[in-house]
C-alpha positions as CSV (number, residue, x, y, z in Angstrom):
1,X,65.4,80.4,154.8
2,X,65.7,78.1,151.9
3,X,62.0,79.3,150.1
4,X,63.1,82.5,150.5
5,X,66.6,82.5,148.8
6,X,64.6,80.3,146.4
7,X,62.2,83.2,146.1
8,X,65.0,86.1,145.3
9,X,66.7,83.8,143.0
10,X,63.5,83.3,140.7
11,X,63.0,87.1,140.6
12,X,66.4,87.7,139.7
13,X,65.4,85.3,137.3
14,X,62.8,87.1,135.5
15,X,64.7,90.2,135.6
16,X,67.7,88.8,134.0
17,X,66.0,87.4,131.1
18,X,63.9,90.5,131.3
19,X,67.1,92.7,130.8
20,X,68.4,90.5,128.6
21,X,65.3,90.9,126.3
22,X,65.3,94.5,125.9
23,X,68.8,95.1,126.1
24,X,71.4,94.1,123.8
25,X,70.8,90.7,123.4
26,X,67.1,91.3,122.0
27,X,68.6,93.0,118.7
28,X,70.9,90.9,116.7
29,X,73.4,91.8,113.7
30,X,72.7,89.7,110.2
31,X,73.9,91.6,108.2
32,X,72.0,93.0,105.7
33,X,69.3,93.1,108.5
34,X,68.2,93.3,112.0
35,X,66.8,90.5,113.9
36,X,64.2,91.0,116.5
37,X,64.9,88.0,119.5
38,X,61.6,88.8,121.3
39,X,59.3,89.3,118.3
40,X,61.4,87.2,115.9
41,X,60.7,89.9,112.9
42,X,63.7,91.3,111.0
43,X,64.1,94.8,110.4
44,X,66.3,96.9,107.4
45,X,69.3,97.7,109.6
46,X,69.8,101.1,107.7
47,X,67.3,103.4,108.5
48,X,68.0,105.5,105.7
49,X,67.9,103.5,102.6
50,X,65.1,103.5,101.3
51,X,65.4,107.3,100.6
52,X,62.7,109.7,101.0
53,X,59.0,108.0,99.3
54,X,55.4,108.7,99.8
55,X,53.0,106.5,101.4
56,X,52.2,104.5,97.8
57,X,55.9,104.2,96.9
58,X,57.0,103.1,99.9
59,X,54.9,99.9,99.9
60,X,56.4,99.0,96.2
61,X,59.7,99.3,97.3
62,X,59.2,97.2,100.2
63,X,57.4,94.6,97.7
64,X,60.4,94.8,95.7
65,X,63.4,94.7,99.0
66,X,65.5,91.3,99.0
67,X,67.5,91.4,102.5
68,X,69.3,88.0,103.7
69,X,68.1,85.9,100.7
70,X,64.4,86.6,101.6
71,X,61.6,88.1,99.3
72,X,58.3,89.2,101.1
73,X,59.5,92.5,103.4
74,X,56.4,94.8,103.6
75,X,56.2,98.4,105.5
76,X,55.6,98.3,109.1
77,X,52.3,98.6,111.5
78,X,53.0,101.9,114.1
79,X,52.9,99.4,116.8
80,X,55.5,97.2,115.5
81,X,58.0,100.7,115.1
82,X,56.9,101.5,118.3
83,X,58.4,98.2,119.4
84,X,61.9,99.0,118.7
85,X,61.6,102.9,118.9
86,X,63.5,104.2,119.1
87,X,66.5,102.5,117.5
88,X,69.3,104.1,117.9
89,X,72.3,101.8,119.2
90,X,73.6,99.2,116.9
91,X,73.2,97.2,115.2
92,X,70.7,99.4,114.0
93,X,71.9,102.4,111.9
94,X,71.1,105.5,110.4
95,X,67.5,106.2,112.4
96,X,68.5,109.6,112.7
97,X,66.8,110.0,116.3
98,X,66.1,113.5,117.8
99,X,65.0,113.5,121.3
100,X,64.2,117.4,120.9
101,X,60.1,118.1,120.7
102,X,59.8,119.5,116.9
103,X,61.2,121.5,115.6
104,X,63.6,123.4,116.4
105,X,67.1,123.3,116.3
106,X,69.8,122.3,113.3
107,X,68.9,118.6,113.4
108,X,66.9,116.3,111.9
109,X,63.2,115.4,112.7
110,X,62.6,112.7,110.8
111,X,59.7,110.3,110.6
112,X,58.9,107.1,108.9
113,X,56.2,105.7,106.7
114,X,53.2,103.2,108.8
115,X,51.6,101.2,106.8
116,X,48.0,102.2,108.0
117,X,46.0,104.4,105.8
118,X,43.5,107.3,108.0
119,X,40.5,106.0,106.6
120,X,38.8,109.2,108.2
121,X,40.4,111.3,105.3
122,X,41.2,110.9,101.9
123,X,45.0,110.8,100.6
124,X,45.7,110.1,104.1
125,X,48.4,107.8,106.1
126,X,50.2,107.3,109.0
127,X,53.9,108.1,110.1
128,X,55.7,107.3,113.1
129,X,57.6,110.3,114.4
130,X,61.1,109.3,115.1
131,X,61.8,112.1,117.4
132,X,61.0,112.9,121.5
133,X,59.0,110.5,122.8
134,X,57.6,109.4,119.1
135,X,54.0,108.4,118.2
136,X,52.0,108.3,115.3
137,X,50.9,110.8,113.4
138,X,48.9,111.4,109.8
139,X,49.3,113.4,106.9
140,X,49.5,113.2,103.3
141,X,49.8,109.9,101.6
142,X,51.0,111.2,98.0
143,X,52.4,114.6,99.0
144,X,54.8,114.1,102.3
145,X,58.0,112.1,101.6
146,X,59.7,110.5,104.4
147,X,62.0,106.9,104.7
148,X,60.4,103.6,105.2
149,X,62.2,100.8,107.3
150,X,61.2,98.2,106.3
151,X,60.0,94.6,108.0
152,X,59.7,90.9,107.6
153,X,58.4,87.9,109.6
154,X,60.6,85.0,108.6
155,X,58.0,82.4,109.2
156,X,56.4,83.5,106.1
157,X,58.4,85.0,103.8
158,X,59.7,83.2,100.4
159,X,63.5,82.9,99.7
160,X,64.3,85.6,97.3
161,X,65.9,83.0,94.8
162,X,61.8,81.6,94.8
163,X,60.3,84.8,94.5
164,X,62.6,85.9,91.8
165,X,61.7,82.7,89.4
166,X,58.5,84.6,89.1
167,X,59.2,88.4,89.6
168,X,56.0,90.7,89.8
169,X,55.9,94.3,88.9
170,X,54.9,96.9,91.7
171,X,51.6,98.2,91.5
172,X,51.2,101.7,90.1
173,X,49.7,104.8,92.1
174,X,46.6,104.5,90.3
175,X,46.4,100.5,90.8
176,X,46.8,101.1,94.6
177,X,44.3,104.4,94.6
178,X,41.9,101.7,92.8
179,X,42.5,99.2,94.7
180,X,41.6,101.4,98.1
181,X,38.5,102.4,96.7
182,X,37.5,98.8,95.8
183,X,38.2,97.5,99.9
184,X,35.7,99.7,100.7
185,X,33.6,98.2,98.6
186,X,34.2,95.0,100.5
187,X,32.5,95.9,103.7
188,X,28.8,97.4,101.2
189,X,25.6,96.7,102.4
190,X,24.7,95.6,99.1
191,X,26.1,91.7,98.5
192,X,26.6,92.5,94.5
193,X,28.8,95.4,95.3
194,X,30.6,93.5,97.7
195,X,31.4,90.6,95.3
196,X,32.2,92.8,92.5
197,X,34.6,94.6,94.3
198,X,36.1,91.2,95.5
199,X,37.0,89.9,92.0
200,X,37.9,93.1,90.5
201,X,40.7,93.0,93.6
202,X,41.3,89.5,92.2
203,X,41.9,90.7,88.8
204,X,44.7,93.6,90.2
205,X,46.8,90.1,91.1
206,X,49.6,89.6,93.2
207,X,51.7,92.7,93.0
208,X,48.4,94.4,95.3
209,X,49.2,91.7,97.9
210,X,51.4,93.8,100.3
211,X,48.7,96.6,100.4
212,X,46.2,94.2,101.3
213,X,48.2,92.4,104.0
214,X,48.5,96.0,105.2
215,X,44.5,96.8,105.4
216,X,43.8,93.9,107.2
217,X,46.2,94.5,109.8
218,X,44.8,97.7,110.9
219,X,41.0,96.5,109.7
220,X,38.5,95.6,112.6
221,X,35.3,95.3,110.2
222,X,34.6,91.9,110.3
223,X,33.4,91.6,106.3
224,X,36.0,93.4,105.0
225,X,38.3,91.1,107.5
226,X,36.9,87.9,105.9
227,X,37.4,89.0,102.5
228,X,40.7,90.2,102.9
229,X,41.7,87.3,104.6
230,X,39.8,85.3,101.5
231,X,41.8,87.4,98.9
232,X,45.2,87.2,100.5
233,X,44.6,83.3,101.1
234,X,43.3,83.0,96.7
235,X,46.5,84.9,95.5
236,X,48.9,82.8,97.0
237,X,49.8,85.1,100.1
């Protein structure tokens, strides 16, 4: 009798913390942001602030975003948005969540920026569709403006007061465009390409930092892994 009850009380257990983890307790009000319990990232709380950008602008204003006296907030993978999809109880506000298929109907179907390019196509990147069941989807990188909600992990990001004593400028459309081009380069056959391509990122600085974070997260070529990794490591990221 007593393993039992001792049984039913560690599964209640593991569904109480369970509950707790995805239910309210998981999201927590700061503020100016969100804070994730079970992944420990913090989101924007207002879905619509960033206004409506396309794929290139979205990363410089997440360079530039200072939330809770941190610097370093960058756009979000589709599986971290799919993580609190779909994010509509507070504290979060303003996703603007349709649970209607698209789209018909008076309200709005909105989507937000990934941060993965669809290296299959060029001028192409990822959203995350922020209505029925949601899911990423591509389409044009400079043409198609949507909102960005932004993300940061904490354990790595520099107090804003620190990043400001050394502010850098967002990179332009044609610095990014370039700098696209030249991580391909990085996974060449031929080792002169490869290093060329290497220091000419080098060169574009810091301000390119968020984009490259960005490629090696959704990146499974080893090279172009290890030189990312290299890069990001050389410019202080």
């Amino acid at each position: 009798m007593m393993r039992w009850l001792l049984a039913v009380w560690a599964v209640l257990a593991v569904v109480s913390a369970t509950v707790a983890q995805d239910g309210k307790d998981r999201f927590i009000d700061q503020g100016e942001y969100v804070e994730d319990k079970q992944t420990g990232l913090w989101w924007q709380k207002d879905g619509a602030a960033s206004g409506k950008r396309n794929f290139y602008d979205a990363a410089k204003y997440a360079a530039g975003l200072k939330l809770g006296g941190r610097a370093g907030w960058r756009v979000p993978t589709a599986k971290e948005l799919e993580a609190i999809f779909p994010a509509d109880q507070a504290p979060f506000k303003n996703s603007a969540y349709n649970k209607d298929q698209c789209c018909a109907g008076p309200n709005e179907f909105r989507s937000y920026w990934t941060s993965e390019l669809d290296g299959r196509l060029e001028d192409y990147a990822f959203v995350y569709q922020w209505y029925a069941k949601g899911g990423a989807n591509n389409c044009y990188a400079s043409k198609n403006f949507v909102y960005v909600r932004c993300v940061l992990d904490p354990k790595g990001a520099a107090p804003a007061a620190v990043a400001a004593a050394g502010p850098e400028k967002p990179p332009t459309d044609a610095e990014v465009a370039r700098a696209t081009e030249l991580i391909a380069q990085l996974g060449n056959d031929d080792f002169l390409k490869r290093e060329t391509a290497a220091k000419s990122l080098k060169e574009l600085g810091r301000k390119i930092l968020p984009h490259l974070t960005a490629t090696l997260e959704k990146t499974k070529e080893p090279e172009i892994r290890f030189r990312l990794k290299k890069l990001i490591d050389d410019l202080g990221g």
